[in-house]
N, C-alpha and C positions, 0 to 999 in steps of 0.2 A: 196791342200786347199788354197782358197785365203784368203788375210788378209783382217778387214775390209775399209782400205783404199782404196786396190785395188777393192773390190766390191763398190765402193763410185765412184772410178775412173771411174769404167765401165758402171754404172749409169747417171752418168754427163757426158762421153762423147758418152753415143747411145744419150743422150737428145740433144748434142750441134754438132757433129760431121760435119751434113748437113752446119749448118749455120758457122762455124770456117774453112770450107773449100770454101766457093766463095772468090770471088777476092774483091767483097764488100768492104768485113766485113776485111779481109786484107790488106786493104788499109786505113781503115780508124780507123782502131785498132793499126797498125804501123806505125800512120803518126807521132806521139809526139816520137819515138826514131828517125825515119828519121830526124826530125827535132832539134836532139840533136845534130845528125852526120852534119848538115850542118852549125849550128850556129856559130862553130868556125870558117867556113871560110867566113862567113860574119861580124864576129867579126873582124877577118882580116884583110880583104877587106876596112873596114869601117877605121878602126886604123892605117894603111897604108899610108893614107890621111896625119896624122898628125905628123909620126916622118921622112918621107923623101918628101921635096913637089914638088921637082925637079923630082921627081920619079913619082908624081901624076899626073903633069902637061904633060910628057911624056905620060900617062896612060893613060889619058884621051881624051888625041886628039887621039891615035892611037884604044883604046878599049871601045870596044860597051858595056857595062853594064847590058844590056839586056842577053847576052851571058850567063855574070856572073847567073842572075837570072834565067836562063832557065838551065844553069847547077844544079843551089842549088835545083830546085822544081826537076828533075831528079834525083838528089841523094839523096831525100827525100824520094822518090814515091820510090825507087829501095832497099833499107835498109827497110824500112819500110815494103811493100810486102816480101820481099826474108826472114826478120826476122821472119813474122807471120806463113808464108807460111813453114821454117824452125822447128817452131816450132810444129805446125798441124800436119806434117810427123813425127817427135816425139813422138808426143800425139797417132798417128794411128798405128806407128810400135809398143808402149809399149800395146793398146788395143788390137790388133792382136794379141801378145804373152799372155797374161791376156785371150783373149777367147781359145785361143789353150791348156794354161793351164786351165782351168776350165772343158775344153771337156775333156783331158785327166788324169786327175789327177795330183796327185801331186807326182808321180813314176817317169816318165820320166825328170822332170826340177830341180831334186836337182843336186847341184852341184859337182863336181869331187875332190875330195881333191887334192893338188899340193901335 
């Protein structure tokens, strides 16, 4: 027998399952944590400037800062997808067990006492 959360579960993801699985809607659902992942190292980056400048001036003639930036939108776009992406197989492996137990009852999925 399901609970009624998991029947609530089952519900809301036959409605949502299609669209939480394109590349989309993962991209642009996990772009504000990608973008937590990379703010410290533009916090860094930017901070760096002002406690060593000897460090900067080195930096900056030898380092393309473009780089930097093409690295942070990369580790945005790549956290971001891999999180949503992470989570959806989550969501699908616990709906799969939720339809498996529903088909079968509730005989085969109690637990084994240790």
């Amino acid at each position: 027998m399901l609970t009624d959360d998991e029947k609530r579960f089952l519900v809301y993801w036959e409605k949502n399952r299609e669209r939480h699985g394109q590349l989309s809607y993962q991209l642009l659902a996990g772009l504000p944590l990608g973008g937590l992942f990379s703010l410290p190292i533009i916090i860094n980056f930017l901070l760096g400037r002002f406690w060593y400048k000897r460090a900067d001036a080195v930096g900056i003639s030898q380092f393309n800062p473009m780089v930097l930036v093409f690295a942070v939108v990369l580790i945005t776009v790549f956290i971001g997808v891999f999180n949503k992406k992470f989570k959806w197989d989550q969501n699908e492996q616990k709906y799969l067990e939720l339809k498996s137990k529903e088909r079968s009852g509730d005989g085969l999925h109690k637990e084994l006492p240790i």
